[in-house]
C-alpha positions as CSV (number, residue, x, y, z in Angstrom):
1,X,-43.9,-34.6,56.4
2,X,-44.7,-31.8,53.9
3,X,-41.1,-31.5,51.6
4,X,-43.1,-28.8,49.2
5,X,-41.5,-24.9,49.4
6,X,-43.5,-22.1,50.4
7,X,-44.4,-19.7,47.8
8,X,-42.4,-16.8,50.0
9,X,-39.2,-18.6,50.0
10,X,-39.9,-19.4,46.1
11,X,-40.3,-15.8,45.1
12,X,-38.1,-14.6,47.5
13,X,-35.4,-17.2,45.7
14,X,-36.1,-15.7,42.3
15,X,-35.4,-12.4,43.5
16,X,-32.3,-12.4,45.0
17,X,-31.0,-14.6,41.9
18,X,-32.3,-11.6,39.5
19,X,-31.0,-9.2,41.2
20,X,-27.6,-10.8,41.6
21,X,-27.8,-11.3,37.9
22,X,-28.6,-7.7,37.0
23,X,-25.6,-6.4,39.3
24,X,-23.2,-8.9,37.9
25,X,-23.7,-7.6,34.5
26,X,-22.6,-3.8,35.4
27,X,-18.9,-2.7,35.2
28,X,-18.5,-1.6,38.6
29,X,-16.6,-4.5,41.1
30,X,-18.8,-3.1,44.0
31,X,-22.4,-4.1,42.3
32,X,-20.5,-7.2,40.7
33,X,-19.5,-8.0,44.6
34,X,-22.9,-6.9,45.7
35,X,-24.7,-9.5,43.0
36,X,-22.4,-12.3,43.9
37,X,-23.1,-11.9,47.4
38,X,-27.1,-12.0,46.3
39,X,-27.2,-14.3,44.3
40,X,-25.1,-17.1,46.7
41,X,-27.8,-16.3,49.2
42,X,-30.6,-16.8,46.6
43,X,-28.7,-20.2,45.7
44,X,-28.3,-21.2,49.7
45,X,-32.1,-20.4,50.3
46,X,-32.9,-22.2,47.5
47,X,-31.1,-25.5,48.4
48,X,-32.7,-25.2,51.8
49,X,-35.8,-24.6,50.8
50,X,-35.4,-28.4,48.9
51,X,-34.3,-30.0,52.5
52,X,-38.0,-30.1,53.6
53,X,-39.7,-28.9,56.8
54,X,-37.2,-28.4,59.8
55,X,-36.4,-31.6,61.8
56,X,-34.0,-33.1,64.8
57,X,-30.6,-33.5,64.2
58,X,-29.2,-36.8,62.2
59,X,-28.3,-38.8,65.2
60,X,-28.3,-42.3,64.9
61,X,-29.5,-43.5,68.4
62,X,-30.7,-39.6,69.5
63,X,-33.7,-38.4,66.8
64,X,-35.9,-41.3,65.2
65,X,-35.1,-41.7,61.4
66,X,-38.7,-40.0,60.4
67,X,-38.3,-36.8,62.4
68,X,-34.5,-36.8,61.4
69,X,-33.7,-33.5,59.1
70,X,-31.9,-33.8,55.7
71,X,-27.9,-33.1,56.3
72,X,-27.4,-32.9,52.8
73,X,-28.6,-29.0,51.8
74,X,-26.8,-28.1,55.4
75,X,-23.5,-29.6,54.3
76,X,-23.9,-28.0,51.1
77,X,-24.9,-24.5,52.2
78,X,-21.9,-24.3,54.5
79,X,-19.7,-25.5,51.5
80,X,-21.4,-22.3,49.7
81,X,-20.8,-20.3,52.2
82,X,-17.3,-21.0,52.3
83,X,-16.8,-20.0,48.7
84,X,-18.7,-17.3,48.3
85,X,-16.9,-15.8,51.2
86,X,-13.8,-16.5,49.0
87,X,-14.8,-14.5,46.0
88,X,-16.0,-11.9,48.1
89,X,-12.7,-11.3,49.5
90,X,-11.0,-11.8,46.1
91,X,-13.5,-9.1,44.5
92,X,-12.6,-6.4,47.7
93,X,-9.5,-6.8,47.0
94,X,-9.4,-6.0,43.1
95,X,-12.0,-3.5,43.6
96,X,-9.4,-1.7,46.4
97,X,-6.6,-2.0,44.2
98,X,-8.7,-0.8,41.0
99,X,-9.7,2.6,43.0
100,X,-5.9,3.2,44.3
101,X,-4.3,2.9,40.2
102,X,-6.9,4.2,38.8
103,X,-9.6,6.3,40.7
104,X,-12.6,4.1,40.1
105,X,-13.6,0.2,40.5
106,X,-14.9,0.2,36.6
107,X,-13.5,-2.8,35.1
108,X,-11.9,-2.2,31.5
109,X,-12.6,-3.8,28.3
110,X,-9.9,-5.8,27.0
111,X,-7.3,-4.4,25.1
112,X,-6.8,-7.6,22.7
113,X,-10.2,-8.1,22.3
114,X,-10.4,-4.3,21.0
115,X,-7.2,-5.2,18.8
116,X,-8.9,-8.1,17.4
117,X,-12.2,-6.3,17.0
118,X,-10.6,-3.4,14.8
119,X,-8.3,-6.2,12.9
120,X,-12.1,-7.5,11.7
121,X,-13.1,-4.1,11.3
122,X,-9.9,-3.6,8.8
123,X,-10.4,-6.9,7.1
124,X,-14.4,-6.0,6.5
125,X,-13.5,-2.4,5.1
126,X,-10.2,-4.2,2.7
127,X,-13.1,-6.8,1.9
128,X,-15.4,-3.8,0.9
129,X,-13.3,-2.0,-1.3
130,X,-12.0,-4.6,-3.1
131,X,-16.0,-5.9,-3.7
132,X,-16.2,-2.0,-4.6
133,X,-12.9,-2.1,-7.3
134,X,-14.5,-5.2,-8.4
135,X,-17.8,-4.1,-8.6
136,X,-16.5,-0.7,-10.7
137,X,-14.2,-2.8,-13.0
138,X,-17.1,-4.5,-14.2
139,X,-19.4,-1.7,-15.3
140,X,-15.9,-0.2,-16.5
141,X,-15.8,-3.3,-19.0
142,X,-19.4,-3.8,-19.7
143,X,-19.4,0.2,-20.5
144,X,-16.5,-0.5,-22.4
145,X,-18.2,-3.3,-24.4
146,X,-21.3,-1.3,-24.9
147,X,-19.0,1.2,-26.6
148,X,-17.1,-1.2,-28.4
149,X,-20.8,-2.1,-29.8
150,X,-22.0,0.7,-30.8
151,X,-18.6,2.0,-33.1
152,X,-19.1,-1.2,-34.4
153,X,-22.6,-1.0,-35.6
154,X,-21.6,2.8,-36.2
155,X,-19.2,1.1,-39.0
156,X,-21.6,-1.1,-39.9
157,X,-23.8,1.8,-40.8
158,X,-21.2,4.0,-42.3
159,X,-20.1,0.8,-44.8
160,X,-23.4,0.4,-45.4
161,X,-24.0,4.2,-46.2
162,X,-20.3,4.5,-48.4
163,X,-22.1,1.4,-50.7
164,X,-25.4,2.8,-50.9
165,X,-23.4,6.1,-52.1
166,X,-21.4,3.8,-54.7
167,X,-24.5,2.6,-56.0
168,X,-26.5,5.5,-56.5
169,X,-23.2,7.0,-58.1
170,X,-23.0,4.2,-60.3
171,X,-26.8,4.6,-61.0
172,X,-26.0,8.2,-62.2
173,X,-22.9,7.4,-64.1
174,X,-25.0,4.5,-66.1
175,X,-27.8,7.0,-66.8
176,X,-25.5,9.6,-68.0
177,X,-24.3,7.5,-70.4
178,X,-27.4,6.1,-71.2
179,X,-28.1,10.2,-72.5
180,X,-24.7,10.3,-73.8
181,X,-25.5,7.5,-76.2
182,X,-29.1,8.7,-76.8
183,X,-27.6,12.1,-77.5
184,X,-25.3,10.3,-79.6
185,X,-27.8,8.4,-81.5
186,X,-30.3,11.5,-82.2
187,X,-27.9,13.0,-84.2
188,X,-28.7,16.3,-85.6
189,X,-32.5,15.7,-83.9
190,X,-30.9,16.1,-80.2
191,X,-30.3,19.4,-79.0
192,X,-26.8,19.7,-77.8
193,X,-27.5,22.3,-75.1
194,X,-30.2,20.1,-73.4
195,X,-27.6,17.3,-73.8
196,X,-25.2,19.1,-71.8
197,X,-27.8,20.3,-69.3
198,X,-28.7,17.2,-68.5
199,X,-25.2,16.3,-68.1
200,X,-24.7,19.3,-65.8
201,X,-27.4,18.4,-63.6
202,X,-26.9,14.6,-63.6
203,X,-23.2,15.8,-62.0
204,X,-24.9,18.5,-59.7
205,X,-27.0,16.2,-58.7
206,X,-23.9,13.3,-57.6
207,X,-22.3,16.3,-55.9
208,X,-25.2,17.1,-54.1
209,X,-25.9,13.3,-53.1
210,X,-22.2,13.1,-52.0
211,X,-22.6,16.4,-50.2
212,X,-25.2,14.7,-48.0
213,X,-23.7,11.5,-47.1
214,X,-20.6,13.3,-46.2
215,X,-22.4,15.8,-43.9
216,X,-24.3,12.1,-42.1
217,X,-21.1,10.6,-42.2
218,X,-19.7,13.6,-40.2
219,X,-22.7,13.9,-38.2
220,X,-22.5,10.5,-37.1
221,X,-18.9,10.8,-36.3
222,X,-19.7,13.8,-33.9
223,X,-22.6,11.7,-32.4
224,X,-19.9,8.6,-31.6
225,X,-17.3,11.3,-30.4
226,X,-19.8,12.1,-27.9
227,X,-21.2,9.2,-26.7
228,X,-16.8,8.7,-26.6
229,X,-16.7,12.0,-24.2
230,X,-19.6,10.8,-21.9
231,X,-18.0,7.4,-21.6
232,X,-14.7,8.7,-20.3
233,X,-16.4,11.1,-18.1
234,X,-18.5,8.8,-16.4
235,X,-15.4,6.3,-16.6
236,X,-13.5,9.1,-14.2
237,X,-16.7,10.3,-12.3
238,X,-16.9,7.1,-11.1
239,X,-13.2,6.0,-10.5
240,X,-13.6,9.8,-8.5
241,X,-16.2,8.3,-6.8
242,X,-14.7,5.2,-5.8
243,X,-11.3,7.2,-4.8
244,X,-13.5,9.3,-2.5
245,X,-15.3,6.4,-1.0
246,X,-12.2,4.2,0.0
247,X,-10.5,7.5,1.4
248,X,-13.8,8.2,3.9
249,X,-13.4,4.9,5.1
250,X,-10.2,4.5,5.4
251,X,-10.1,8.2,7.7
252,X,-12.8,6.6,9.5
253,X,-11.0,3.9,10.4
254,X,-7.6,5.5,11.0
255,X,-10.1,7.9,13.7
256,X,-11.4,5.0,15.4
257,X,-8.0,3.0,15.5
258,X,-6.4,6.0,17.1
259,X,-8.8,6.9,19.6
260,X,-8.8,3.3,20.3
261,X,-4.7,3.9,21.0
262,X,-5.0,6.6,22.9
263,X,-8.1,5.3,25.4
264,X,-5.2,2.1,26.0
265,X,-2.4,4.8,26.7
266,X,-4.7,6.4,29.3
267,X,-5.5,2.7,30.5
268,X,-1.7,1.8,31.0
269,X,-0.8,5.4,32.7
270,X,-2.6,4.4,35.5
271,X,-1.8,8.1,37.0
272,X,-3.0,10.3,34.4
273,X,-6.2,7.8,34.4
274,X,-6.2,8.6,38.2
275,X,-6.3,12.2,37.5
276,X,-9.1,12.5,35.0
């Protein structure tokens, strides 16, 4: 006795179960109905396709045991039968009362599975922003210490600038006296109005020295006020920035929680659904 399946009733099997599976995937109850009823029939042909080649019936005492067919794919395609005859009633009868509430057989998504999908969608967006607020805090502080830095070595220059100023003054008071005493010495040899040229110009010359540093002093003090200005600017560009990011997500999300609202107010008025 040959138990193998035709190549027909194989193919023919994988149809009907594809199919079955590609209806039950829609949204409608009719083509969910239509792929259960499919794919049980794909199922049945398949089990009897596994009983072997037909046969008498299992008799003790009326077929011999080797010409006997298999009882066991029978009993179980009857059992099949039986249920899928079930669920096909069950699904008529949601699909009926699906099309008098609401004017269709489309099955709905769930409404706390949406409410639980949009509490993950908050919870990612808080998530967000505060990675965001963190994320701005920091360059906020390293800017900060960047500018702490930089007065600092401004100072450092500035102190270093005031003693080189000290020094040189301190160089032009020691040679000033050094002529004073010359002066002194030379007696009636020195010429008084060279002496107090020299003095003129030695103090001309301190002024003029002063003068300078003052203006780099001053100079540098503009240049650390503005590095000051750009800080604070970029400081509030970006704390602008930050303000007008959180505010475009948080409208987005408000949009999509209230259209999510309103598509479960329409799903719960099962008239007005009717009507559109």
């Amino acid at each position: 006795m040959n138990d193998t399946p035709t190549l027909l009733l194989v193919a023919v099997t994988g149809v009907l179960v594809a199919v079955g599976v590609m209806l039950l995937l829609e949204r409608s109850l009719t083509r969910v109905l239509l792929g259960v009823i499919l794919m049980g029939n794909g199922i049945n042909l398949m089990i009897l396709s596994t009983g072997g080649t037909a046969g008498g019936p299992p008799l003790l005492g009326l077929t011999p045991e080797s010409e006997m067919a298999d009882p066991l794919p029978q009993a179980m395609i009857l059992t099949a039968i039986v249920i899928t005859l079930g669920v096909t009633a069950f699904l008529l009868a949601m699909a009926y009362r699906s099309w008098q509430l609401q004017g269709n057989d489309d099955v709905q998504d769930d409404a706390e599975d949406r409410r639980i999908a949009f509490g993950g969608g908050r919870r990612e967006l808080r998530r967000q922003i505060r990675r965001q607020r963190r994320e701005l805090r920091a360059e906020i502080r390293t800017q900060r210490a960047d500018l702490r830095d930089r007065m600092a070595a401004q100072d450092r220059r500035e102190a270093a600038e005031r003693a080189a100023l000290r020094s040189r003054m301190l160089a032009a008071d020691r040679e000033l006296r050094a002529s004073l005493r010359a002066g002194g010495r030379g007696g009636a040899g020195a010429d008084d109005a060279e002496v107090a040229q020299r003095i003129r110009d030695a103090r001309q010359a301190r002024q003029d020295s002063v003068a300078d540093l003052r203006r780099e002093v001053e100079s540098c003090r503009e240049g650390l006020r503005e590095h000051r200005r750009i800080d604070r600017e970029t400081e509030r560009e970006m704390r602008r920035e930050l303000r007008r990011r959180v505010r475009a997500q948080k409208r987005r999300l408000h949009t999509a929680i209230r259209a999510e609202r309103e598509r479960l107010a329409r799903a719960e008025d099962s008239d007005l659904q009717g009507s559109d």
